[in-house]
Structures are given as C-alpha cells and as structure tokens.
C-alpha positions as CSV (number, residue, x, y, z in Angstrom):
1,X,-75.9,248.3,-236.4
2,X,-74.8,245.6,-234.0
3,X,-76.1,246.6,-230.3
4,X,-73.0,248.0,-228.3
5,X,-72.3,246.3,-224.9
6,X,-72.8,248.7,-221.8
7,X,-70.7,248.4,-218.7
8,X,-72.1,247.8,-214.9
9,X,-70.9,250.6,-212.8
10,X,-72.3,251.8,-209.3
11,X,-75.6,250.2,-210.1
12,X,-76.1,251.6,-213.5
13,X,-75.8,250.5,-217.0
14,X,-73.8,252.6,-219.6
15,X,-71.6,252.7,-222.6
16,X,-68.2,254.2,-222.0
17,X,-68.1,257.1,-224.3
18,X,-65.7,257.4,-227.3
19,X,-64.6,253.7,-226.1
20,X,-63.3,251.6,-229.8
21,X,-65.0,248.5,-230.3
22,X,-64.9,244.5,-231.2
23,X,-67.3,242.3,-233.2
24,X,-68.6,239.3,-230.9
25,X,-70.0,237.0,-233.5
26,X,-71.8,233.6,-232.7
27,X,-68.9,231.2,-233.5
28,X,-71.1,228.4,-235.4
29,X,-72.4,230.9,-237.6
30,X,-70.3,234.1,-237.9
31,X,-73.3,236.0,-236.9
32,X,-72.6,239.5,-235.1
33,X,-74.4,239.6,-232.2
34,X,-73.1,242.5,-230.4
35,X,-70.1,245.3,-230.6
36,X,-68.0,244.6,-226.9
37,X,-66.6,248.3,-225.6
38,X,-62.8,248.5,-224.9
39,X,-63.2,250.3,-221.4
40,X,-59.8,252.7,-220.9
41,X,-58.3,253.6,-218.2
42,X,-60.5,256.1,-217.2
43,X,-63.6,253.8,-217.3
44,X,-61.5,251.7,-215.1
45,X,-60.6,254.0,-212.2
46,X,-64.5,255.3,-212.5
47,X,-65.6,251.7,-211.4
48,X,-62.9,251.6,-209.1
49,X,-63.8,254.4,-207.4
50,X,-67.5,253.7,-207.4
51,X,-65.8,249.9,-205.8
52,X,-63.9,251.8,-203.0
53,X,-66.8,253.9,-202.1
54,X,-69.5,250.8,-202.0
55,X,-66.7,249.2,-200.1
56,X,-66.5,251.1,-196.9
57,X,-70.1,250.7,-196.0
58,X,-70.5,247.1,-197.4
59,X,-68.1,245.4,-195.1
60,X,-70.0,246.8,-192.0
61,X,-73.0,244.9,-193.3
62,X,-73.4,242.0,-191.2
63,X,-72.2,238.7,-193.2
64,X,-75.8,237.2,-192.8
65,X,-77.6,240.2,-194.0
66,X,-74.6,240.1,-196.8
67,X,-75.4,236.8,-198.0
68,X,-79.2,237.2,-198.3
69,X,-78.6,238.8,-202.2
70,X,-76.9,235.6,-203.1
71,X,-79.8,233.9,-201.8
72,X,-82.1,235.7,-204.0
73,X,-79.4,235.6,-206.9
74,X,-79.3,231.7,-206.6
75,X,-83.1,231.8,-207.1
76,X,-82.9,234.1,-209.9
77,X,-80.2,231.9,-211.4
78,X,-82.7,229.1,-211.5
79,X,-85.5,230.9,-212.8
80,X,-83.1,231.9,-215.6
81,X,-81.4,229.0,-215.9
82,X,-82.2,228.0,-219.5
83,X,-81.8,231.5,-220.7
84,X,-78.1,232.1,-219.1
85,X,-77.3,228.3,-220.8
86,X,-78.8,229.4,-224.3
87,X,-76.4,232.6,-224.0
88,X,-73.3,230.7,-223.1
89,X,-74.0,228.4,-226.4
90,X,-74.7,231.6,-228.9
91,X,-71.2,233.4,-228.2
92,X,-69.3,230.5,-226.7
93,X,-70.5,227.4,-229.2
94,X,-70.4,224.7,-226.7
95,X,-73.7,222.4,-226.6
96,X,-76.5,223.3,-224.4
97,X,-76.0,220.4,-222.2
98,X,-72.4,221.7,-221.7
99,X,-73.3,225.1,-220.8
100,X,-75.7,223.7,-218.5
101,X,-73.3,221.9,-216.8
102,X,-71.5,225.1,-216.3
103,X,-74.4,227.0,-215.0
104,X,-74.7,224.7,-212.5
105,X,-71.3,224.8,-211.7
106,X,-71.7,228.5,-211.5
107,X,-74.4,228.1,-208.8
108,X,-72.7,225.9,-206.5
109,X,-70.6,228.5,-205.5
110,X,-73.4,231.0,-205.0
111,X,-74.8,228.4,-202.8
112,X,-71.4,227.4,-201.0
113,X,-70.5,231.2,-200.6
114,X,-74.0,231.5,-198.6
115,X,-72.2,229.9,-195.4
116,X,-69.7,232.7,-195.1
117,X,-70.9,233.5,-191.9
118,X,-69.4,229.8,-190.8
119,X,-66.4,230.0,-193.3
120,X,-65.5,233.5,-192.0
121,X,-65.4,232.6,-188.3
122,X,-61.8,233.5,-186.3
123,X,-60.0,231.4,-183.5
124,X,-60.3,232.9,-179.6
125,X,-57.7,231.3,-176.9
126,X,-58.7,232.7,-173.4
127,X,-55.9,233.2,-170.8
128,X,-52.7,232.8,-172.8
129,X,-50.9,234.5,-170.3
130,X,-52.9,235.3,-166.7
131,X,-55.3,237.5,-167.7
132,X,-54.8,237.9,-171.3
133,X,-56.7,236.9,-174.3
134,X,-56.0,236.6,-177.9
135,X,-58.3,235.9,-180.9
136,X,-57.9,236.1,-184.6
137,X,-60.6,237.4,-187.3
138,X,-61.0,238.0,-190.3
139,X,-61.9,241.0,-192.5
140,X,-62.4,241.7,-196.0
141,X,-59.6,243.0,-198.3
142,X,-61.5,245.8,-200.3
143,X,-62.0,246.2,-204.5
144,X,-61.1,243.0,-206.1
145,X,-60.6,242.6,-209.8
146,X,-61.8,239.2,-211.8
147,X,-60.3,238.7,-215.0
148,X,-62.4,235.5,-216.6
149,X,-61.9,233.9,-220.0
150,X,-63.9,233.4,-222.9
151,X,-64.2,229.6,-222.4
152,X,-66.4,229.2,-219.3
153,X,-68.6,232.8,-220.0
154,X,-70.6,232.0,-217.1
155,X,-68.9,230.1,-214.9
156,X,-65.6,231.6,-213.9
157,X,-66.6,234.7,-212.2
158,X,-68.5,232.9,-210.2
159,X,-65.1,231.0,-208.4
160,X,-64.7,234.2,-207.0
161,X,-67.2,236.8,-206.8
162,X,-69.6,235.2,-205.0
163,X,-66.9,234.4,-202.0
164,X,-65.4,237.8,-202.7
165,X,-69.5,239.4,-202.1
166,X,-70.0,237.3,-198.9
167,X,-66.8,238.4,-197.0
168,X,-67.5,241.7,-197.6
169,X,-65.4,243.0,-200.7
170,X,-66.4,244.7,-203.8
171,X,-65.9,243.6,-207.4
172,X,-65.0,244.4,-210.9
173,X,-65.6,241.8,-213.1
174,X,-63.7,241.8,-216.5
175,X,-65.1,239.1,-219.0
176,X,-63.7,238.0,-221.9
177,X,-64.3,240.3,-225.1
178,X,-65.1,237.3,-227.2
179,X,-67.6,236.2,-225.1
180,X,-69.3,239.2,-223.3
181,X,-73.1,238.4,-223.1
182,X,-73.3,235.7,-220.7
183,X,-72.1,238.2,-218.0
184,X,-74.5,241.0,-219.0
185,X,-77.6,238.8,-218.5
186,X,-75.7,237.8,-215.2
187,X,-75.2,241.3,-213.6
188,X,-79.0,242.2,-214.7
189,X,-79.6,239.4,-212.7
190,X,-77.0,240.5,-209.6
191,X,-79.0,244.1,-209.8
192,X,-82.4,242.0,-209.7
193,X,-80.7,240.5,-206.0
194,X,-80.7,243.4,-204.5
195,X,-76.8,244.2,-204.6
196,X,-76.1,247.4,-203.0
197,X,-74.8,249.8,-206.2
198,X,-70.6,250.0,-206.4
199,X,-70.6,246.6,-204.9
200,X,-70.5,244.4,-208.2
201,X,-69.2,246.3,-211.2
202,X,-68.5,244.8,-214.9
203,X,-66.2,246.6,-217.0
204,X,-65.4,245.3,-220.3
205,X,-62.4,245.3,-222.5
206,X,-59.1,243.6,-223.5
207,X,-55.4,244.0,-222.5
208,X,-55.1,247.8,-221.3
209,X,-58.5,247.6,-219.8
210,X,-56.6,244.1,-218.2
211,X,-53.7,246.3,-217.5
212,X,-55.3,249.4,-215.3
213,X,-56.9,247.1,-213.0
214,X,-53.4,245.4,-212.5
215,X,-52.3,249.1,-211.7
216,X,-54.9,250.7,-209.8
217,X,-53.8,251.5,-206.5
218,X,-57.4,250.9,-204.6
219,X,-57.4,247.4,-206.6
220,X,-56.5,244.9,-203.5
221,X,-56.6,241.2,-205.3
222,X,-57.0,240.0,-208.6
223,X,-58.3,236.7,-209.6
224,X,-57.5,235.5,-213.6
225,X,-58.0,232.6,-215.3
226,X,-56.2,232.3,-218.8
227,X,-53.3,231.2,-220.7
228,X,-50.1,230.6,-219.1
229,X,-48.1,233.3,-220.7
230,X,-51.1,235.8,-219.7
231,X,-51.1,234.1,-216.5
232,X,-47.5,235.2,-215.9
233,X,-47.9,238.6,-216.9
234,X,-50.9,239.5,-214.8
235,X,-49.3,238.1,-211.7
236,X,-46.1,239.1,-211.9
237,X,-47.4,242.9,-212.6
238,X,-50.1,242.3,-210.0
239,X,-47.8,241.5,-207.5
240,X,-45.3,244.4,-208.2
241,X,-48.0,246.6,-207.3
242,X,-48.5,244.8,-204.1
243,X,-51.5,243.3,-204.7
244,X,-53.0,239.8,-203.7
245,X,-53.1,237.6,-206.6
246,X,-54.4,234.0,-208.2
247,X,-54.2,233.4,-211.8
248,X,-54.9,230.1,-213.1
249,X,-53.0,228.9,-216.2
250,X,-52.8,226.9,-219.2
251,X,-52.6,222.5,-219.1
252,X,-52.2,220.0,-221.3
253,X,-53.5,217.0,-219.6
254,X,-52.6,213.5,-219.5
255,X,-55.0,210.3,-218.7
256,X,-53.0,207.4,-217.7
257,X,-54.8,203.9,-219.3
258,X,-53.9,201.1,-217.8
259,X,-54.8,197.4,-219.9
260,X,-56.8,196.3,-216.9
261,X,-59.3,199.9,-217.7
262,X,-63.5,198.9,-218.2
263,X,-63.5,199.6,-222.1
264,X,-66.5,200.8,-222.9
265,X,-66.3,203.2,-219.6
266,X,-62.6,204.5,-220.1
267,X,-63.5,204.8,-223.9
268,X,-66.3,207.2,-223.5
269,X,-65.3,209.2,-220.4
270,X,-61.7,209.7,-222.7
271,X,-63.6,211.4,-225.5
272,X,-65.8,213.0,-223.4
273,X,-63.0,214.6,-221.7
274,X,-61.2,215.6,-224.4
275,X,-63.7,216.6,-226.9
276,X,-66.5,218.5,-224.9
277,X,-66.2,221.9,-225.2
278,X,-64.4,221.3,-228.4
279,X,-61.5,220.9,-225.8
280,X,-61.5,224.6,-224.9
281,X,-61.4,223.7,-220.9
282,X,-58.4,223.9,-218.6
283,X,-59.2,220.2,-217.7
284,X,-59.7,218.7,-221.1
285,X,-57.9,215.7,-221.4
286,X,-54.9,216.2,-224.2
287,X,-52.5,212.8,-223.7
288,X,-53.5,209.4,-223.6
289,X,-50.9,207.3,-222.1
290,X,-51.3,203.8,-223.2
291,X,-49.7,201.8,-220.7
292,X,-48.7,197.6,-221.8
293,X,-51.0,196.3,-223.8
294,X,-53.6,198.7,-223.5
295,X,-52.6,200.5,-226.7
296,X,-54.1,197.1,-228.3
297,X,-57.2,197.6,-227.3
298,X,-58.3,201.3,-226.7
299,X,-56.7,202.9,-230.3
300,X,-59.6,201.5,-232.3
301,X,-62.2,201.9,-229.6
302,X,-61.1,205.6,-229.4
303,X,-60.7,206.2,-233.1
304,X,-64.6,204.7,-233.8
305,X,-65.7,206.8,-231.0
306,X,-64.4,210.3,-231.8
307,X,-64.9,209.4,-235.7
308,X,-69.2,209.0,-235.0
309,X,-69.0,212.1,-232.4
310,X,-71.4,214.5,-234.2
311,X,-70.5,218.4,-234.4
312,X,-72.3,221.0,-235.6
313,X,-74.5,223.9,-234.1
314,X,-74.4,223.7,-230.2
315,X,-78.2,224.5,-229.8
316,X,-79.2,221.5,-232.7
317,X,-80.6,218.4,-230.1
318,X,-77.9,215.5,-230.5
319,X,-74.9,217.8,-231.2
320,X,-71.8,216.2,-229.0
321,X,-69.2,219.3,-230.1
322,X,-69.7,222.6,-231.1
323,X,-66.9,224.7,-232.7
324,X,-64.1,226.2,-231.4
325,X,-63.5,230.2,-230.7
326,X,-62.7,231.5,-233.7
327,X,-61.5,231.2,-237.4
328,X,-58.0,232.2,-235.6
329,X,-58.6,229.8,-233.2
330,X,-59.3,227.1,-236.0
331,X,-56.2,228.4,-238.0
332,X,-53.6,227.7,-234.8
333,X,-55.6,224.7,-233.9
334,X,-54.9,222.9,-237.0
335,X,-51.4,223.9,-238.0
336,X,-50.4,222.3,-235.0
337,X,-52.3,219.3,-236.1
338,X,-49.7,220.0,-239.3
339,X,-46.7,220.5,-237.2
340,X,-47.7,217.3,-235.5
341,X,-47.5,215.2,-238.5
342,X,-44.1,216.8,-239.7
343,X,-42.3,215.7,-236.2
344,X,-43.8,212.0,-237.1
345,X,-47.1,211.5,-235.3
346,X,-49.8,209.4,-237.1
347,X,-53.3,210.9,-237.7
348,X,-55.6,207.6,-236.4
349,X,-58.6,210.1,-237.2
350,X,-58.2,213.4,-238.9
351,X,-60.9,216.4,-238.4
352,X,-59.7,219.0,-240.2
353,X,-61.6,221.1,-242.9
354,X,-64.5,220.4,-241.5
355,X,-67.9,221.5,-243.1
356,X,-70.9,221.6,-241.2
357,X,-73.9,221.8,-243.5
358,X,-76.3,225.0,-242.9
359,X,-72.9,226.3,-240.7
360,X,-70.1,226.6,-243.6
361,X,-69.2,230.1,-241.9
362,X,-68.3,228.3,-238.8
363,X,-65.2,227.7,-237.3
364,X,-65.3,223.7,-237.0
365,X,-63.3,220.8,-236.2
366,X,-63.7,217.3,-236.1
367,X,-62.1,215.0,-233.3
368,X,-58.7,214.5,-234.3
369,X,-56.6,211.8,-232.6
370,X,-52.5,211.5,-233.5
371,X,-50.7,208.3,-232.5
372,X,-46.8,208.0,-232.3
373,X,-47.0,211.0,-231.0
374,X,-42.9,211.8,-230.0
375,X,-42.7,212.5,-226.2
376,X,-40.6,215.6,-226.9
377,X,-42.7,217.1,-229.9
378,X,-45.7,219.7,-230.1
379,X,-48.7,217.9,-229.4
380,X,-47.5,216.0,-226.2
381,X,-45.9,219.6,-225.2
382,X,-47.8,222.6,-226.2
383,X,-51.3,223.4,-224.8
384,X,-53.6,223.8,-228.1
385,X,-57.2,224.2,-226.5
386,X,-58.7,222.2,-228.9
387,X,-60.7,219.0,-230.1
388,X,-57.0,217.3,-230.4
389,X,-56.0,214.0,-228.2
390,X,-52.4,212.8,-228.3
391,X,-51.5,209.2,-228.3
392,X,-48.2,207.8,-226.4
393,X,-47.2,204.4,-225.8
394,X,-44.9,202.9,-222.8
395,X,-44.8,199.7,-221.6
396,X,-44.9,200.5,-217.3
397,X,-46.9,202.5,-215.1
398,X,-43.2,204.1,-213.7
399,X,-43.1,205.1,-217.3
400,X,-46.3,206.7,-217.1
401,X,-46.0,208.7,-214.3
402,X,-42.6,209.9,-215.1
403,X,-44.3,211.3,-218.4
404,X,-46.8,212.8,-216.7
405,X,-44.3,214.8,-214.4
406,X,-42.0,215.8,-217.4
407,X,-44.7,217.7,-218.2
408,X,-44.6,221.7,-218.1
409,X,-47.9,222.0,-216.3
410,X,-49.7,220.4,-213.4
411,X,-53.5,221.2,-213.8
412,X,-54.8,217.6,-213.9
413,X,-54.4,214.0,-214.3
414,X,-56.3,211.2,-214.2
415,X,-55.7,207.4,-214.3
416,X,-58.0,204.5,-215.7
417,X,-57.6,201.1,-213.9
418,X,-58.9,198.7,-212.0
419,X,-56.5,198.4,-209.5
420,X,-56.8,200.1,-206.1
421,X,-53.0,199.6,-206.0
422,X,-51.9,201.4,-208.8
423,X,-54.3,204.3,-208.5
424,X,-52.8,205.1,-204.9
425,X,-49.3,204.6,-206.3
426,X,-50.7,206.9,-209.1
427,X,-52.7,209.7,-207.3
428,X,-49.7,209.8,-204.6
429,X,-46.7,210.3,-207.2
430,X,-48.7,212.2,-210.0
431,X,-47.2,216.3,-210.0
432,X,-51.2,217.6,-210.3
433,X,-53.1,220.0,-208.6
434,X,-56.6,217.6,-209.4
435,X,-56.2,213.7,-209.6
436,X,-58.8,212.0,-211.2
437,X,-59.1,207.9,-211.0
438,X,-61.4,206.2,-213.5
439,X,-62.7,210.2,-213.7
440,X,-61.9,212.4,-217.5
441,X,-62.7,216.2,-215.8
442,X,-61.5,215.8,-212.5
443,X,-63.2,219.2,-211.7
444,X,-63.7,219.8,-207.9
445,X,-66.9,220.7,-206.3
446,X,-67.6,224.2,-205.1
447,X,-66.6,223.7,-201.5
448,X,-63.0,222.1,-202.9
449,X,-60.6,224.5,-204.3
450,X,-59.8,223.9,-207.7
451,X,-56.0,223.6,-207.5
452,X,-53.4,224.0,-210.1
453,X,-49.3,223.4,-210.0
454,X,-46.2,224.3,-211.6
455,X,-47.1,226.5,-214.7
456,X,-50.8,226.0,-214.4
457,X,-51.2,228.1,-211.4
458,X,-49.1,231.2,-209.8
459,X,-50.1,232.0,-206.6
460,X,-51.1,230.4,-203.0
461,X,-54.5,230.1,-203.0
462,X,-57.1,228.4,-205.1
463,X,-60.6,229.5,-206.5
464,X,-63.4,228.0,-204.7
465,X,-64.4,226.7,-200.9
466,X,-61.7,227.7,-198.1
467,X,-59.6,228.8,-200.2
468,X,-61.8,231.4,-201.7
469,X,-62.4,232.4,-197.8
470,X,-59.2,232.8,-197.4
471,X,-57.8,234.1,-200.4
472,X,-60.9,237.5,-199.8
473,X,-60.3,237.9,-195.9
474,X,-56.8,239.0,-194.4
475,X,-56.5,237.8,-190.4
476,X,-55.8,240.4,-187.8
477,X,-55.2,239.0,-184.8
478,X,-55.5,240.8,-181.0
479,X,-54.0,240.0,-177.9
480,X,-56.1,241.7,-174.9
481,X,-56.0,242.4,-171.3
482,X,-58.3,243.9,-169.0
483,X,-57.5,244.8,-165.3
484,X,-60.3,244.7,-162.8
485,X,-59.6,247.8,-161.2
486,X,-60.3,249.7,-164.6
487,X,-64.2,248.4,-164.4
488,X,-64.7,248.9,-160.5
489,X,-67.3,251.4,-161.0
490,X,-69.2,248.5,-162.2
C-alpha cells in the first residue's frame, strides 16, 4: 500500500485520522507514489490553533533573530537542492532543468525575505506640531493561509511564506493534492532550520480543506495561486469573512512579433515560453501575434522548432517537455485543440495522441501550434494550461496591442522587436501586470512583485519583494507628546 501523506502541525508530523484519501501518481508513468490526506475541518482549526498560539510569542522575536532560520533554511535548500528538483519532476513531470529553475526561484525569496529587518522599517517625523511626534510601524498580521497549486510544487509557497515568517506571522501552507511531495521534503527541511513549532504548519487537502481556512476566524490573510474561477471564489469568500486577501489567477498570454524580431532568438525564446512546463505556467506564452510580414517568416521557423522538441520522461537527459497533469488534464487539453479546429483554426503542427515509448501510461502531448486562429474563438480566449500556441495575424502594431487588451486577462505580455520605439509604445499601452520586450517568461525577480491585472489577479498587493512586506505587516501609526514637567524628577 501506497505511503499516506502526514500533515505538519505544531512541529510534528502526523496523519489526520479517519481523513479519505487521493492517489498522487507520477504523471509520465501512472505510477502511485503516495495517498495525499483530505484534512477536514477539524484538522484545519487544530493547525490553526497551534498557528494562533506559535503566533503570540513569535512576533515578539526580534526580526533579526527571526530571520536567522531562513538563513539556515537557504543553506539547507542548497544542500538539498538536487533532491527538492528530482521531487518536483516525479509528481509534477516537468524536466529537471525546469524544476531547477524553480528551486532557485524558490530561494530567492528566502534570501530576499532575510532583509526584513530593512524592509520592515516605519517612518518617524519629529515635531509635527511643537512638541509632538508621530511615527508609523509596522507589525505582523497573525495566521496566514497559502493555498499553492500543483504547477510550481516548490515554488509558490515560497512567494509568501518566507516574507510571511520574517515579519513575524505564522503559516498554514495548503499544497496542491496532485502534487503533495515537494512540500513534505520542504517542511522537513523548515523543521531542520530551527522553526519554532506552530510557526509553519502544512495541512493538506482539496476544496473543504480550501474552504475552512477561508472561514476560520483566527485566519488573518490568505495568499492563492490558481485558476481564475477558483481565484474568484476564494477571494470573494475570503474577503466576506474580513480577511486580507491575494489570489493570483489564470492567463492566456500573448507575445507580440514584430517583422523586424532576431529570428533565430524570437523563434526559440517563443517555444520555450510556451512549451516549458508543457505550458502549465501562469506566464506561458499562448498567442503569437504576427504583426506585417512577420507571419512570413516566423510560421515555419516555429512549426520546425516545436515539431523536433523532444518529450518524454522529465528525468531522461535531453527531454525539452514532460507531460502534462493528468489523463484529465490531457482529455480537456485536447478537445480544445478539437474545438479549435471546428471554429476554423489550422493545425501547422499537431501533438495529439502522443506515445512516448517506455511511458505509454503517460499523459503526453506534443507541441501543437493552430494558425488562423479566429480572434473571437477558444484558443485565442480560453486559458487551456497546456503545450498549445495560437497563431493570429494583423497587419499593425495598433492592431496588436488592441488584441492584446481585448483580452480577459492581464498576467503578461511580451513584444519581440528591434525597435526601442515600438517596445516603449508597446510596454506603455500593453493592459499587463509583467511586460516582457525581446523576453518569453517575463517572470520578475524576488525583490519585484509579481503583478497580475484584470482577471488574472484580485486583490491589491502582489507576491514577492515590497509587496510581500506589505501585504504581512498592517501600519499603526502614533502621534506622541511628552511635557517636561512630567520627567522633572529626572
């Protein structure tokens, strides 16, 4: 029998009793690797509790004795480095070099969130009236919740709980059920740092274990990253119940090619963009926007490319794609493909049914690139978080960027050209939260936040850097006087 997950709470490990199960099988080989727990309610409010409780001693810890466990998680991180990357690749499927990529990303905010004790510092104005001071601090919220999603196992959490840590909060970290091991080796890891018990706790689960956090009274913030229909639902009931909230959303991102674009460059940073990952990111590249005469040129270029991209088992050396989720996953993926071609797009390269010799079981696709795709139909519309790249013509650059803002999400877009004046025309009048010129994953570093507009972010503050700061502190502000004669026994 498959190994069945345990939960993180108040510094110990253990399965919640009587809790029902899922199946997390390796998605390149159906393989079960492990049964994930579906914590209820009652798991919930136990690591709440235990949150609450950590919470009223750990913000009187002194933010640099705070951030000296991330220090030693950061080195922990390294030592482990391969091992957490391995992980990501067995549940998640992406190549090793791609879940490397995001265990780096993953310390980078460990590392940003150890200069708290500068981010965290207030404002002091002396004398605003004759003898009167006022100064503005900041202080830590209390429990926070992190919802993460099965596409970045590693990653995500780490936007916020290492900023959430630092300025004094406690945690509960809900990963994804389909991809639950990366953040078990990663709390082992948190423990190994030192981490005061009931200050990081991992519960695991799906929607109701979702849904108690979002109710919990002693639950002061909630961070999500997800679909945009699951985006909507855990802010607007986070929200209700007072709470502070950020939930990131879907995208369906365009790239802007203009004829004047480096081939060989734009043609490999496009399917890089939006194939890595078998384009499960937020920020993989959906839409090409062939601008003039660049059609000409970059539809063959991107058709030989994606049609040599080799896919099979993310942990075989020279794999570019692994496969996506799940056979449900596969199934949507490519009856939108279907749908596609019924509205009138073109397949220039088609990859589906796609067996992987020594991986038949696994749930594969093949870069698959439509052309005529109608501005108004499902692939230049609907978000399908998958190896799928949409091809639309129009003959201006005011063409272009009035597609790109028709759009029903904002997360990113990104222009190819080698004009200085049409990428500040573009990165000006583009409706996205990250701009990326000549760049396919315009992802921000750790010290940027990583924005998000219109359906692709609810909310007022960002993931990562400042925003992080600001999004885990609130700001009291004081206004003092002191009279002389009060102190003249001094």
């Amino acid at each position: 029998m498959a190994e069945i997950l345990a939960n993180y709470i108040n510094g110990k490990w253990a399965a919640p009793a009587g809790a029902q199960t899922l199946e997390v099988n390796n998605p390149a080989t159906a393989e079960l690797l492990a049964c994930v727990p579906l914590s209820p309610a009652v798991e919930v409010d136990r690591a709440v509790q235990a949150a609450h409780q950590a919470f009223l001693e750990w913000q009187r810890v002194p933010a640099t004795q705070r951030i000296q466990c991330l220090f030693k998680l950061k080195m922990l991180m390294e030592e482990h480095f391969e091992e957490l990357a391995r992980t990501i690749t067995i549940e998640n499927g992406k190549t090793l070099d791609d879940a490397r990529g995001e265990i780096r990303r993953a310390i980078e905010n460990v590392e940003v969130a150890c200069g708290i004790p500068m981010m965290m510092l207030g404002d002091f104005s002396e004398d605003i009236a004759r003898g009167i001071d006022e100064y503005m601090i900041r202080q830590p919220l209390g429990v926070t919740a992190i919802i993460a999603p099965f596409n970045f196992p590693g990653m995500i959490a780490f936007w916020f709980m290492p900023y959430a840590v630092a300025c004094g909060n406690t945690v509960i970290v809900k990963p994804s059920e389909r991809t639950p091991l990366t953040m078990q080796k990663a709390f082992a890891l948190l423990q190994q740092a030192g981490i005061p018990a009931g200050v990081v706790n991992l519960v695991n689960g799906s929607a109701d274990t979702v849904n108690a956090l979002l109710d919990h009274p002693l639950v002061q913030a909630v961070s999500f990253v997800g679909s945009t229909p699951v985006a909507r639902h855990v802010y607007a009931r986070a929200a209700a119940n007072g709470k502070r909230v950020q939930t990131q959303g879907g995208a369906k991102n365009p790239l802007v090619i203009l004829p004047d674009a480096d081939p060989e460059m734009t043609t490999r940073i496009v399917i890089d963009s939006a194939f890595g990952n078998a384009g499960q990111r937020c920020l993989a590249a959906s839409l090409a926007i062939l601008v003039g005469e660049a059609g000409k040129t970059f539809k063959p270029l991107l058709a030989e490319r994606a049609a040599s991209w080799v896919v099979g088992n993310g942990l075989e050396p020279g794999v570019q794609m692994g496969p996506v989720i799940s056979p449900q996953s596969k199934a949507r993926i490519e009856g939108l493909v279907d749908k596609g071609v019924q509205e009138g797009a073109r397949l220039l390269v088609d990859g589906r049914g796609a067996l992987i010799p020594g991986c038949e079981r696994g749930n594969f696709i093949r870069p698959t690139i439509l052309e005529s795709v109608p501005a108004g139909g499902t692939i230049a519309r609907v978000e399908i978080f998958g190896p799928v790249l949409g091809l639309l013509e129009v003959d201006t650059l005011d063409e272009a960027i009035r597609l790109v803002n028709s759009g029903e999400y904002g997360n990113m877009a990104c222009m190819f050209t080698a004009s200085g004046s049409a990428a500040r025309q573009f990165r000006s009048e583009a409706l996205a939260g990250n701009i990326g010129i000549n760049i396919g994953v315009a992802a921000p570093l750790a010290f940027f936040p990583f924005s998000g507009w219109k359906a692709s972010f609810f909310g007022n503050l960002h993931g990562q850097g400042k925003h992080a700061v600001e999004f885990y502190t609130q700001t009291k502000v004081v206004v003092e006087r002191w009279l002389k004669e009060w102190s003249r026994q001094f």
